[in-house]
C-alpha positions as CSV (number, residue, x, y, z in Angstrom):
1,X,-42.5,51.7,-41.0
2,X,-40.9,50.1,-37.7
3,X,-41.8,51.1,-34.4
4,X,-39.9,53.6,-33.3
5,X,-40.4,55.3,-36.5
6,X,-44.0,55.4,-35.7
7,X,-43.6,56.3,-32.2
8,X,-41.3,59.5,-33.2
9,X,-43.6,60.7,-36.0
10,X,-47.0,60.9,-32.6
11,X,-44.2,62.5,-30.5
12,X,-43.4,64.9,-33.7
13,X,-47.4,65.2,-33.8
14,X,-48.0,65.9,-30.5
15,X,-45.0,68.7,-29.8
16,X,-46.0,70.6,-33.4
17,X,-49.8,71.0,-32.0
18,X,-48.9,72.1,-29.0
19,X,-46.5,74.7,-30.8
20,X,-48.9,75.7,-32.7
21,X,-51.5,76.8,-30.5
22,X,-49.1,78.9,-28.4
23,X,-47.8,80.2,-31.7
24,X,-51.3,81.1,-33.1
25,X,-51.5,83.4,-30.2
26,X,-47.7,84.6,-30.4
27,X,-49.0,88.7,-31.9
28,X,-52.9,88.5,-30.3
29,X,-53.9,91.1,-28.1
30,X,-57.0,91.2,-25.8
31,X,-60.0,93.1,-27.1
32,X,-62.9,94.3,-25.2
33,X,-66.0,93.6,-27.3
34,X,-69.3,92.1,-26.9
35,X,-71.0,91.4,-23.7
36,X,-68.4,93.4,-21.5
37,X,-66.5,90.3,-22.4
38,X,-62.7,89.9,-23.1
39,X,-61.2,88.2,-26.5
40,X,-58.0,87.6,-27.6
41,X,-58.3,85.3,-31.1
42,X,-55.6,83.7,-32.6
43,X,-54.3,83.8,-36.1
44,X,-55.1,80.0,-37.5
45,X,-53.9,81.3,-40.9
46,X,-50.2,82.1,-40.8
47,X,-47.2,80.1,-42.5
48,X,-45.8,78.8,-39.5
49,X,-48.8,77.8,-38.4
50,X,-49.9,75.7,-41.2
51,X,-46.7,74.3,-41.6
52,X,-47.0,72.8,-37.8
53,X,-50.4,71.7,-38.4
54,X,-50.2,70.0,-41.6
55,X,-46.9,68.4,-40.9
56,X,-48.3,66.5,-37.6
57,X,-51.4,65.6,-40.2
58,X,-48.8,64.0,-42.2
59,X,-46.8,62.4,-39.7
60,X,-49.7,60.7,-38.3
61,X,-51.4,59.6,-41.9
62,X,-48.5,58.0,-42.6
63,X,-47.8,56.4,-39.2
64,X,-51.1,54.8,-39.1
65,X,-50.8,53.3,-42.8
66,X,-48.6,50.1,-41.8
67,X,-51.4,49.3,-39.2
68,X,-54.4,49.8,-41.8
69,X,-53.1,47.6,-44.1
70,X,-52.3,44.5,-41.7
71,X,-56.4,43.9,-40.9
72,X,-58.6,44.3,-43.9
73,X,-61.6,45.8,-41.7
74,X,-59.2,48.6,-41.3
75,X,-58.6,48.9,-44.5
76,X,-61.2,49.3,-45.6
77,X,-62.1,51.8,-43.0
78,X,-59.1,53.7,-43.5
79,X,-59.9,53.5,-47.4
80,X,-63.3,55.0,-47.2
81,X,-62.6,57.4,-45.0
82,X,-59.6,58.9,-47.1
83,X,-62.0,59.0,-49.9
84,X,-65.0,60.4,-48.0
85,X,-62.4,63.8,-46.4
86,X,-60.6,64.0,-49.7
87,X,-64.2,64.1,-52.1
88,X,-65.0,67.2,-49.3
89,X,-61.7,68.9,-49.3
90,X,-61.6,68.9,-53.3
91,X,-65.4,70.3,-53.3
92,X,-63.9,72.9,-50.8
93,X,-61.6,74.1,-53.1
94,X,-63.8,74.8,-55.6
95,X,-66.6,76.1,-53.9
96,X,-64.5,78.0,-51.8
97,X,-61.0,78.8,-52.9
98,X,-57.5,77.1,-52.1
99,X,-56.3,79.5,-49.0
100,X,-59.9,79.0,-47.5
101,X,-60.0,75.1,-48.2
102,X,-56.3,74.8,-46.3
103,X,-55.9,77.7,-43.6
104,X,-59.6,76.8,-42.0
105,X,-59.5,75.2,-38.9
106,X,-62.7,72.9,-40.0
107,X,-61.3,71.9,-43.1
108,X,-62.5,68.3,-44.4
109,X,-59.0,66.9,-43.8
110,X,-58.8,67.4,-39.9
111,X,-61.1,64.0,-39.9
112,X,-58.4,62.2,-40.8
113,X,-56.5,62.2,-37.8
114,X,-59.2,59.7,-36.5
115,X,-56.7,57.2,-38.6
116,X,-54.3,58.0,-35.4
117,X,-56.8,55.3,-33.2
118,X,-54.8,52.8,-35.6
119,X,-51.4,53.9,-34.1
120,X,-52.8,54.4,-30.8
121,X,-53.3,50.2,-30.8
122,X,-49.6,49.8,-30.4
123,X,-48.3,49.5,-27.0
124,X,-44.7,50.8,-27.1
125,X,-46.3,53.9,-29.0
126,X,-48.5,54.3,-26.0
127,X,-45.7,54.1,-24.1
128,X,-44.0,57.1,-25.5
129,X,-47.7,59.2,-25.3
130,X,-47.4,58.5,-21.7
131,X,-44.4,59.7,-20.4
132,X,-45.2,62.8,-22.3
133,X,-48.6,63.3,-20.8
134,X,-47.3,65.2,-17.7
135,X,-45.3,67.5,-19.2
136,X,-48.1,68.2,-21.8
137,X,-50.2,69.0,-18.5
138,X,-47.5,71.3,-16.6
139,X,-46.9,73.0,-20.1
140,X,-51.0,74.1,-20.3
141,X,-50.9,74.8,-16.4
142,X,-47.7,77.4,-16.7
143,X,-49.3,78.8,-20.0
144,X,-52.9,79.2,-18.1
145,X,-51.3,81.0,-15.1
146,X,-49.7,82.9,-17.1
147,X,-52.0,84.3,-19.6
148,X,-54.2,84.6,-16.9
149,X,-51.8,87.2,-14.6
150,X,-51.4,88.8,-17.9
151,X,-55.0,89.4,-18.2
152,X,-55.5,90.2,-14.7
153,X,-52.3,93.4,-14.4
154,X,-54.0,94.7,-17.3
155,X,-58.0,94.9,-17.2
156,X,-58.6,93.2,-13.9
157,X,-60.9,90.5,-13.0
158,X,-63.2,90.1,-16.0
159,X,-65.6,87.8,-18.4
160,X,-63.1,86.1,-20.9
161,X,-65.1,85.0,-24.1
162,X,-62.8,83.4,-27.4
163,X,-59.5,83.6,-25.9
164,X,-56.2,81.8,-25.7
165,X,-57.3,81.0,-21.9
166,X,-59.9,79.0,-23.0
167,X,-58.3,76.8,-25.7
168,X,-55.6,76.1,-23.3
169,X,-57.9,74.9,-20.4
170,X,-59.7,72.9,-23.1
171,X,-56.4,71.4,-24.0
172,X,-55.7,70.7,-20.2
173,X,-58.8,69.2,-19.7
174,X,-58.0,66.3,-22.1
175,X,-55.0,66.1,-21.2
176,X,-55.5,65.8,-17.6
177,X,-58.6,63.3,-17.6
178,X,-56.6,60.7,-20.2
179,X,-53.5,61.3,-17.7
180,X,-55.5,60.7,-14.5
181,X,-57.9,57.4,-16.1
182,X,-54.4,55.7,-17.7
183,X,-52.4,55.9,-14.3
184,X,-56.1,53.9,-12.9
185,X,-55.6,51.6,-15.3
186,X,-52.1,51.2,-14.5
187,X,-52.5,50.7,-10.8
188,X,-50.8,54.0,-9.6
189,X,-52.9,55.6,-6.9
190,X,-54.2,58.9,-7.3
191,X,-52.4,61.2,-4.8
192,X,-52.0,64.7,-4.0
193,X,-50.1,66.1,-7.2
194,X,-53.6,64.5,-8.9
195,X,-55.8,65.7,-6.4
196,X,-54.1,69.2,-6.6
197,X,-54.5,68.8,-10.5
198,X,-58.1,67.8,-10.3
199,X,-58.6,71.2,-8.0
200,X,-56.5,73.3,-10.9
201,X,-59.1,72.3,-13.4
202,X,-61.9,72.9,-11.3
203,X,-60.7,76.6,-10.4
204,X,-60.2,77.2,-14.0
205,X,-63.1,76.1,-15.0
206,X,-64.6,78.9,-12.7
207,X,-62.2,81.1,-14.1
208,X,-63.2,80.6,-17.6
209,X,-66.9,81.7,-16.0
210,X,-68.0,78.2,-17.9
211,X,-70.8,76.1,-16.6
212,X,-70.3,72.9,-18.6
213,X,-66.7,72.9,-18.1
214,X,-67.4,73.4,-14.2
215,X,-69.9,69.9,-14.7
216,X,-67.2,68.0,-16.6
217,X,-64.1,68.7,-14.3
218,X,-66.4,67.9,-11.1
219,X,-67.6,64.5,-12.7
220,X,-64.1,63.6,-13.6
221,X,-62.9,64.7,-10.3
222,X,-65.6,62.6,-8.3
223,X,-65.2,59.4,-10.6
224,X,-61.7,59.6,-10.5
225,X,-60.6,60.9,-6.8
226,X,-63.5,57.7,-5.4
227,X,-61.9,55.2,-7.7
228,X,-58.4,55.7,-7.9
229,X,-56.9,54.0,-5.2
230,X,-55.0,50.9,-4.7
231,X,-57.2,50.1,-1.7
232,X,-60.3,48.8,-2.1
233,X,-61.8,48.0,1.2
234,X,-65.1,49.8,3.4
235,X,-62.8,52.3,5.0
236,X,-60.4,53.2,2.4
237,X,-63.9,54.1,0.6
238,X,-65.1,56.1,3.6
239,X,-62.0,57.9,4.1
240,X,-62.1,59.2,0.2
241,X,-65.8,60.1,0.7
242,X,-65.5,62.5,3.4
243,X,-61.8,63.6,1.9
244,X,-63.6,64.5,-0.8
245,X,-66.2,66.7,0.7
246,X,-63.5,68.4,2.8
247,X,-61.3,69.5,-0.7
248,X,-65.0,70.1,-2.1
249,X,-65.4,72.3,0.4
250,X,-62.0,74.1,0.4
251,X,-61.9,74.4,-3.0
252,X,-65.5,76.7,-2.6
253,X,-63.2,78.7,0.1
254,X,-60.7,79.1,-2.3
255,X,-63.1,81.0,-4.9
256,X,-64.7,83.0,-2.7
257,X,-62.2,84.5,-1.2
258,X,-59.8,84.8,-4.2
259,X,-62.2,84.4,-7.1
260,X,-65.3,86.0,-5.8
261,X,-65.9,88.0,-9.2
262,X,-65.7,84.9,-11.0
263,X,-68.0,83.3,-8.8
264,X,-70.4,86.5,-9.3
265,X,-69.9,86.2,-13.0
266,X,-71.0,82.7,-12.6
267,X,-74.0,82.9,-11.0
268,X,-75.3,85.9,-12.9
269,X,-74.8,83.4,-15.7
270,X,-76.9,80.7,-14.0
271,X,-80.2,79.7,-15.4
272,X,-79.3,81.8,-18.8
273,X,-80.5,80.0,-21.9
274,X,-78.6,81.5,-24.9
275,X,-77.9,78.4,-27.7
276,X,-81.3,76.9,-27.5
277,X,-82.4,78.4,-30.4
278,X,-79.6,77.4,-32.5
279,X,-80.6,73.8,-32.7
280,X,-84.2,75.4,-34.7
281,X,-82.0,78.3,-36.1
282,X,-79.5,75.7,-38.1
283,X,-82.4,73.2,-38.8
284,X,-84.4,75.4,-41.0
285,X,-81.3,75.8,-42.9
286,X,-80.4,72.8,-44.4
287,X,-82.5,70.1,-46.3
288,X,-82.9,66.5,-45.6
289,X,-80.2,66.0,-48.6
290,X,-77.9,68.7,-47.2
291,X,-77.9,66.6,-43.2
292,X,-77.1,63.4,-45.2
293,X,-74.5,65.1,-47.5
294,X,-73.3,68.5,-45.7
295,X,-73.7,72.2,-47.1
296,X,-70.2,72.9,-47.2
297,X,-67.1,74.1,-45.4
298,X,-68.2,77.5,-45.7
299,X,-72.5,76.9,-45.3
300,X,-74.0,79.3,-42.7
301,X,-77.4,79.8,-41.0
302,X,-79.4,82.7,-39.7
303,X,-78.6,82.7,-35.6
304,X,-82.1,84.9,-34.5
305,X,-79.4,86.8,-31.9
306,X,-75.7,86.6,-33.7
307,X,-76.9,87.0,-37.3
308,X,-75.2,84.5,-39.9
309,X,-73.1,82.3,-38.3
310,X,-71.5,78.4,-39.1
311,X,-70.2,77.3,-35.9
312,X,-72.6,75.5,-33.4
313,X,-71.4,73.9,-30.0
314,X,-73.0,71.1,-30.6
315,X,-70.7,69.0,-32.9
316,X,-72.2,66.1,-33.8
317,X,-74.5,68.6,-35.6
318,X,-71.9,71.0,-36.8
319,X,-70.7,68.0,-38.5
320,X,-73.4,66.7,-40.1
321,X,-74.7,70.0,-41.4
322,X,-71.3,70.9,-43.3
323,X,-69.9,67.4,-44.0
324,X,-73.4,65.1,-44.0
325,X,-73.9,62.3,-41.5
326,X,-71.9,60.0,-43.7
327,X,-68.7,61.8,-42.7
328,X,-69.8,62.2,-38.8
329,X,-70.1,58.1,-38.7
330,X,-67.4,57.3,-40.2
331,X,-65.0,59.8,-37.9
332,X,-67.8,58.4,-34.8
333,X,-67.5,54.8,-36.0
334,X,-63.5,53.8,-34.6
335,X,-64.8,56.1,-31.2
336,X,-68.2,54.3,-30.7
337,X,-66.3,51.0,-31.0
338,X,-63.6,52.2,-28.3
339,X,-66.6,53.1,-26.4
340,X,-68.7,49.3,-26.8
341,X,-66.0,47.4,-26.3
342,X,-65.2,48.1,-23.2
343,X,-68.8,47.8,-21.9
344,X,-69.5,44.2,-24.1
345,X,-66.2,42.3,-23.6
346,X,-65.4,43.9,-20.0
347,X,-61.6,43.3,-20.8
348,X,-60.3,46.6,-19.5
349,X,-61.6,48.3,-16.5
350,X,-64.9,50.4,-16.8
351,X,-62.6,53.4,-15.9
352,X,-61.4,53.6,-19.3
353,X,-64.4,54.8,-20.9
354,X,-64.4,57.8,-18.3
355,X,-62.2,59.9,-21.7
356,X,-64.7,59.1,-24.3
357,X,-67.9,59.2,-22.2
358,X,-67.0,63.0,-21.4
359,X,-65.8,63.5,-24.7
360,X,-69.0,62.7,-26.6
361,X,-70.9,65.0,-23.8
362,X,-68.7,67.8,-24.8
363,X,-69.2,66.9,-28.4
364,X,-73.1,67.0,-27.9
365,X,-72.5,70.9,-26.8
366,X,-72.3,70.2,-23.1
367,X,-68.5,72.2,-23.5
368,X,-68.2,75.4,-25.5
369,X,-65.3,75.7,-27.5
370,X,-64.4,71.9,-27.6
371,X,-64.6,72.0,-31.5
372,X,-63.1,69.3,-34.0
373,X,-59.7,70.9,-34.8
374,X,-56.4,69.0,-35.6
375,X,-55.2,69.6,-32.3
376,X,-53.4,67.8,-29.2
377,X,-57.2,67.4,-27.4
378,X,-58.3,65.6,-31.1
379,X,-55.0,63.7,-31.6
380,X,-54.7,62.6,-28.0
381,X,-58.3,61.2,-27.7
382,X,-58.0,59.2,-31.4
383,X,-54.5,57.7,-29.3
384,X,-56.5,56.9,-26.0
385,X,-59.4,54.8,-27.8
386,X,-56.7,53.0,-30.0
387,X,-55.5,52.2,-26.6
388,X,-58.9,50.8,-25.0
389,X,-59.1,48.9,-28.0
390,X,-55.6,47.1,-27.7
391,X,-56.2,46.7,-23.7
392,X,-59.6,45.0,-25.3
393,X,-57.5,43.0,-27.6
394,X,-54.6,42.1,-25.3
395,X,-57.8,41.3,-22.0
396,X,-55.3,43.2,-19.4
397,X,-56.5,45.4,-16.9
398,X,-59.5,43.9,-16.1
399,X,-61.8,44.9,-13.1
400,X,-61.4,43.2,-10.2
């Protein structure tokens, strides 16, 4: 498969995610339930759906092929991984049924898209993944501000729980922190469009009434706002310090003027403990055998406040308890490296490991709803450490 072959099939990937969240929400309706909270669940389970999903899973298996099999350490990687998802899919099936196996969104074969960190290694596909970045990020902010007015004619200001708000931000999130690092590591100052974006996420973040969402947006913001700059004398420094604590301090002025129900939410919400007890909940469920082989795609455990549950924010742990840690190691093993390299061979700027550091804090439950789907958040982070490892392999962008 040439090039641009490959480059077409991640820009194929990338639009048919992106369709199909906005799709899975195309007939959902908001629903107040629980908790005086708002919901509005998508349909994961629909033809057109599936169709969108599975075809960028395809594209992007067979995209990444041609770069397994030129480095045998990859192959064999790419090997054992195949066989590891397709032994779970195939028990799946029969311990749960065909429509169960395919339409879940934690199916065994959503692992696979860790192959794209393969694809991810070639430049003129990171190329194309670049230019599209932006528009990815403007798509997510027009579909936030929308859904959100939406929300707000209807019911008001209000708690939003499960919702198509949520899954977008998440998406926005990535997007926006992989957008923001690469133009560091390109040279290209952060200026006011980025500053403005930074601010967007922040707000939403309130918005969303989500406290480890609100830590994650602040720490990119900080990192990136102090470092991304051109200029890298005393003053330049100064001036970003105190700029910063000015749109800090704006931004607060912002939500408590506009968002000050939000902000209420917020704080009510400060200091609550609710998950916990999930971590003692889910391991008195599973034996030693089940951690190191899984329980299934459909195991559950006894949560002592929801009742029988499988999900878990936490996801090196939701992992591990339906797929074993086997699975969660090898789908961890390409990112960990991504991760090491960086900090052992100092070849790219310690920037870069800004996406993956915040991505294994939202795995380890610091960000609810950031769960292992085949998405554009999944597909676009397996790109980005491809990426760190060719900067690794190519010793550009080094810190100066």
């Amino acid at each position: 498969m040439n090039v641009k072959l490959r480059r077409d099939c991640v820009i194929y990937a990338m639009i048919a995610l992106f369709i199909a969240l906005v799709y899975s929400y195309k007939n959902a309706v908001w629903v107040n339930e629980q908790y005086a909270m708002y919901f509005k669940r998508g349909d994961t389970s629909t033809p057109i759906y599936m169709m969108l999903v599975y075809s960028a899973l395809i594209a992007m298996f067979f995209a990444s092929i041609p770069r397994i099999c030129k480095n045998r350490w990859h192959f064999l990687y790419g090997a054992f991984l195949i066989l590891t998802v397709m032994f779970y899919f195939v028990k799946a099936l029969l311990e749960e049924g065909v429509y169960s196996a395919l339409t879940s969104p934690t199916t065994p074969l959503v692992y696979l898209l860790s192959l794209a960190v393969f694809v991810g290694m070639d430049d003129k596909v990171w190329d194309a993944v670049r230019r599209i970045l932006p528009l990815l990020v403007i798509a997510y902010i027009c579909l936030l501000i929308y859904e959100y007015i939406m929300l707000v004619a209807r019911y008001g200001i209000v708690v939003v729980g499960n919702s198509s708000i949520i899954y977008f931000y998440v998406s926005l999130f990535w997007c926006t922190v992989i957008y923001l690092t690469d133009r560091i590591l390109c040279n290209e100052n952060i200026g006011l469009l980025q500053v403005l974006l930074i601010g967007f996420n922040i707000i939403f973040a309130v918005v969303i009434n989500s406290r480890s969402w609100i830590i994650q947006s602040c720490i990119v913001g900080v990192v990136v706002y102090l470092i991304g700059t051109t200029q890298h004398n005393f003053r330049t420094k100064v001036v970003r310090i105190l700029s910063l604590m000015l749109v800090g301090y704006l931004i607060l002025l912002l939500l408590q003027n506009y968002f000050s129900s939000n902000l209420i939410f917020l704080m009510d919400k400060l200091g609550r403990d609710s998950r916990s007890h999930q971590y003692t909940d889910i391991a008195a469920a599973s034996s030693i055998l089940g951690w190191l082989f899984g329980n299934g795609l459909g195991a559950v455990y006894h949560d002592s406040t929801q009742g029988y549950i499988s999900n878990i924010d936490n996801q090196y742990v939701f992992i591990a308890f339906h797929y074993g840690l086997i699975l969660l190691l090898q789908w961890l093993g390409p990112q960990i490296m991504g991760l090491l390299s960086a900090f052992k061979t100092r070849s790219v700027r310690l920037i870069a490991i800004l996406p993956v550091v915040c991505w294994f804090m939202a795995l380890g439950g610091l960000s609810v709803f950031n769960v292992v789907y085949c998405d554009v958040k999944h597909l676009m982070i397996m790109l980005y450490i491809g990426h760190i490892l060719s900067l690794k392999r190519h010793g550009r962008y080094v810190d100066e």
